[in-house]
N, C-alpha and C positions, 0 to 999 in steps of 0.2 A: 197868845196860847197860854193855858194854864201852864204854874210849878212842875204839876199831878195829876194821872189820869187814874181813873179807880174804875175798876173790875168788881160786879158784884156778885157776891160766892154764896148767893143765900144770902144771910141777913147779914153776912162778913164781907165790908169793902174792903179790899185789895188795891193798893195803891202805888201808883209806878211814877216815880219821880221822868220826869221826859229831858231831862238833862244828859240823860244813858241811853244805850241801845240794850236789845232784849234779845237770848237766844230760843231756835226752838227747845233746848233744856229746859229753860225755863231759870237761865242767871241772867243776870243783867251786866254790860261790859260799860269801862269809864276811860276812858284815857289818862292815864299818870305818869308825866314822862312819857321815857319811850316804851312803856309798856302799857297792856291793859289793864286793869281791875274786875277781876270778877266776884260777884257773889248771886247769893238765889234769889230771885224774884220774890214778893210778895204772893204769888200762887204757890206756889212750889212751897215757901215756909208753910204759907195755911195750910197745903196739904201733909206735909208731914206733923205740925202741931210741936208739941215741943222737943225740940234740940239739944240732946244732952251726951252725945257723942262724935268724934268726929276724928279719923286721921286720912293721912295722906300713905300710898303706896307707891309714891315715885318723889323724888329729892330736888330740891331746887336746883335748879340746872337742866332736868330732864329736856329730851328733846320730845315731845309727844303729837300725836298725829287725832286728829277729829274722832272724837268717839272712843279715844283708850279709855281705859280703865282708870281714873290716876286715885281716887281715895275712897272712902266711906263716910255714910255719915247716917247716924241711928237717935231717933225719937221717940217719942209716947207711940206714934204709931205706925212704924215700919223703918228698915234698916235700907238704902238703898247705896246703891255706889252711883258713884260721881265722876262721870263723864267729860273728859276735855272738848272744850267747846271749839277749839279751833286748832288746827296746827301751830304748833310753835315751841317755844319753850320757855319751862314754867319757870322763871326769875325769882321768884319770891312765894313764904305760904303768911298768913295774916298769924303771926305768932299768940297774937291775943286769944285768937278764935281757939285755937287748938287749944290749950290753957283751960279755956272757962266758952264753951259752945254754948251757951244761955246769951250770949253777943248776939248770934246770929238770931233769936226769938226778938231780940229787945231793939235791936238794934240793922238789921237786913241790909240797910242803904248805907249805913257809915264803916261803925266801931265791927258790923257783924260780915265784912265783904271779905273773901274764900282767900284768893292768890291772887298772883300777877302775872303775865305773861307776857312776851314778846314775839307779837304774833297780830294778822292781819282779822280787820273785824269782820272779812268775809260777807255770809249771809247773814250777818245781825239786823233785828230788824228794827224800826222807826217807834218809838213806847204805842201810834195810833194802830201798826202793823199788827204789833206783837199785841193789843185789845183786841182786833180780829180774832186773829191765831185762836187766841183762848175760849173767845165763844163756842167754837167747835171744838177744843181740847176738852171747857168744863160738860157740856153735853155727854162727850162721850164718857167721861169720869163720872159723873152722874149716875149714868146707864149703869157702868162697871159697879158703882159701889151700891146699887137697887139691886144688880144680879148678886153678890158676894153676900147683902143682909138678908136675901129670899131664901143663901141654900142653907 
């Protein structure tokens, strides 16, 4: 099995180290210790483009439940908030990241990975799963940004 599976975004491959699991957010989760690691997927960076903000709205320690609300994070092209992937609680934030968010552009799988959590990997999926997934995510994203340049 390859290191790396790649996703082709148009003429930008997108590239998923298969060492990790992937959520349907679109982070990818790693085992560190007795926590997770998460940060954003190679889709998810390409669709935002560059990264040049980023906080948290809940504190280490937080206990949080699938789908709060826990941070922000705002780019060249669009500002969205950042969804807890799994129930747990969030142990740690990537201190660098917050500091200098240009980590997460340059760097997505290492230096640029979000928090940590302790917390079960659930329905995370397999890097072949989460290539699926995306075939029909980029479709429909497609469609959505063909409707947005028409009106």
């Amino acid at each position: 099995m390859p290191d790396e599976l790649i996703f082709m975004m148009g003429n930008f491959a997108a590239r998923f180290p298969t060492d990790r699991r992937y959520t349907l957010n679109h982070m990818w989760l790693r085992a560190e210790g007795d926590s997770l690691r998460f940060g954003l997927s190679a889709y998810a960076i390409r669709l935002l483009r560059e990264v040049y903000f980023l906080e948290w709205s809940v504190d280490a320690g937080a206990t949080v439940r699938q789908k709060d609300e826990i941070g922000a994070i705002e780019s060249s092209k669009a500002v969205a908030a950042i969804y807890a992937p799994a129930d747990g609680t969030i142990t740690r934030f990537n201190a660098g990241a917050l500091a200098d968010p240009s980590a997460i552009n340059k760097d997505g799988y290492d230096a640029g990975w979000l928090f940590e959590m302790a917390a079960q990997a659930g329905d995370a999926m397999e890097p072949a799963q989460y290539l699926q997934y995306l075939e029909t995510s980029w479709t429909r994203a497609q469609a959505l940004l063909r409707k947005q340049t028409a009106q």
